[in-house]
N, C-alpha and C positions, 0 to 999 in steps of 0.2 A: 628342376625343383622336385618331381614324383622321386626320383632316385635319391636324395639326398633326406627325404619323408619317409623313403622306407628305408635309409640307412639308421636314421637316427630310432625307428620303428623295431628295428631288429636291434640296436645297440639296448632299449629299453625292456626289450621282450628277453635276452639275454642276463641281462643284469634282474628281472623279476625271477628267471628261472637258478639262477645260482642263490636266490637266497639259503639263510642258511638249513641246512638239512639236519636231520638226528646224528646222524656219522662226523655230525664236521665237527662235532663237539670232542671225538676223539682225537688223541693225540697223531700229529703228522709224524713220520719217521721218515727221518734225511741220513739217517746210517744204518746201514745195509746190515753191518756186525751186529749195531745193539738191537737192531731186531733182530737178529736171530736167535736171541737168548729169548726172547717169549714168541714163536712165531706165531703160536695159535690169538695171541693177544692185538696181533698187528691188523689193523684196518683200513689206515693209511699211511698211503710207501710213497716218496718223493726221489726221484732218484735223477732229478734232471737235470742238465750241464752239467753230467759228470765223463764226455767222452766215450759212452758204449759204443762199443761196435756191433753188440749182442747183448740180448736182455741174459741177463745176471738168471744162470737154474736156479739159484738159493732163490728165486721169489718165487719158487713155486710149492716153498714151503708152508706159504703165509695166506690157508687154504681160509682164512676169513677177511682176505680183502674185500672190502668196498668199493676201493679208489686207488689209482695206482697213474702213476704222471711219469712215463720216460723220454717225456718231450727232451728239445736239445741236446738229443745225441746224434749219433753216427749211425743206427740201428739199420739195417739193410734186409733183415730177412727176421721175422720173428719166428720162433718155437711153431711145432706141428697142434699141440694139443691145449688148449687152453681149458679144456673140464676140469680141471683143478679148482678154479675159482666161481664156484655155484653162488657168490654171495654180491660180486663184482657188477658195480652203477655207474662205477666212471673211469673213463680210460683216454690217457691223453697221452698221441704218439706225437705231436705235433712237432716238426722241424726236426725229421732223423730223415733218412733214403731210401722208405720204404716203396717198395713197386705195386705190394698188392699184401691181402691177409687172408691167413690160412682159413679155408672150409669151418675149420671149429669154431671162430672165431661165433659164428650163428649160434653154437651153442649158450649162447653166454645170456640164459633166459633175464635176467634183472637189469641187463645196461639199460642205462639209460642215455647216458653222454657218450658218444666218439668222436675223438680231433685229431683229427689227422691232417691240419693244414700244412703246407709247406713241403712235404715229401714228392714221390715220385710214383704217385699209387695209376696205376692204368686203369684198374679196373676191381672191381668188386666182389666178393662169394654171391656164386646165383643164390641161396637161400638167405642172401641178408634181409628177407622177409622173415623169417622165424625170429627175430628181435621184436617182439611183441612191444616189449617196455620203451624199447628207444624213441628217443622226443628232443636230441640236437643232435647234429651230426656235421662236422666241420669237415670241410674238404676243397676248403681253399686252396687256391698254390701248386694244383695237382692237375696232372696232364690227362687225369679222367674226360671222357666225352658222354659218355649214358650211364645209366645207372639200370640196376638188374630190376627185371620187369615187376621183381618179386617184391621189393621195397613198397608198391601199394598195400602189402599186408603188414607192414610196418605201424598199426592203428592208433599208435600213442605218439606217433611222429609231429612234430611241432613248427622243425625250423632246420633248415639246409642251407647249410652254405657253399654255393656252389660256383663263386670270387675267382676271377684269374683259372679256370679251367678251361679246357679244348670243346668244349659243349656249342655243338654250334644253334643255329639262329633253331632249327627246326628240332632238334635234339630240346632246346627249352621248351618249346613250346609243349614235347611228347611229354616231359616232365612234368609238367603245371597242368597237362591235364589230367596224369596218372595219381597228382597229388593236390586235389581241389582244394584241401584244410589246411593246407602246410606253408609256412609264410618261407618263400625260396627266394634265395639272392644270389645275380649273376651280375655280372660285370655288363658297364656298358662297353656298345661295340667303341673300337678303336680306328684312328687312320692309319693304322702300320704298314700297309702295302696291300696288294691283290691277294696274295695267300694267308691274311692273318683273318 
């Protein structure tokens, strides 16, 4: 009953933090071309279920994104340098093949949102403490087991989802104490054998 209290807990705390923001009121762009006839105009890029195997360089011309979605693709490895986008709140990789994200990825002072459920991320940039701003972070689906020690400087942090990952019993616990403010959700334990 506790677990299905804090499911519906986190589905309500999610659903109050998507409300709508100043940015959502701009226009969404689902094509790659007619944004690049105004890139400086572009703020939000949708580019998902479209089959990437690699994030598209033309978005790195679109130096006033806010928000940028390449969930459901193929993506395996993103780009070295993301200081391109100084302006960038939401970033959703969700359901590509990613293993892990670059160092810069820290620099990205304004996120707020990362999702990266469903990929193949192992592990995290030791400085994903320099995300000041960040306050959800999805990471369901993913064969992660801890998280970098650094993440307690993460001060705007809200909500972690941390569903279907390799996190074992004492690994939660190291977490939930590293993050006393931060409502965290793990999977309950399973009967799958001796080794799960």
């Amino acid at each position: 009953m506790k677990s299905v209290l804090l499911y519906i807990a986190f589905l309500t705390a999610i659903s109050a933090w998507s409300q709508p923001n100043t940015f959502r009121e701009e226009v969404l762009y689902t094509d790659l071309k007619l944004a690049l006839e105004q890139p400086l105009k572009v703020k939000r890029l949708s580019l998902s279920g479209r089959k990437l195997k690699k994030v598209p360089k033309e978005i790195f011309e679109f130096k006033n994104l806010v928000e940028l979605d390449l969930s459901r693709n193929r993506i395996e490895k993103l780009p070295d340098d993301w200081t391109a986008f100084p302006k960038l709140e939401e970033l959703n990789f969700a359901m590509n093949r990613l293993t892990e994200l670059p160092p810069s990825f820290t620099l990205l002072k304004r996120l707020r949102k990362l999702d990266l459920r469903k990929n193949k991320v192992w592990k995290l940039p030791a400085d994903l403490g320099n995300l000041k701003k960040l306050e959800y972070l999805n990471l369901n689906g993913n064969p992660l087991f801890k998280l970098p020690d650094s993440i307690q400087q993460c001060t705007s942090l809200q909500y972690i989802d941390m569903r279907n990952t390799e996190t074992s019993d004492g690994d939660k616990e190291l977490i939930r104490s590293q993050l006393p403010g931060v409502e965290i959700f793990f999977s309950n334990g399973c009967n799958c054998g001796p080794n799960h």
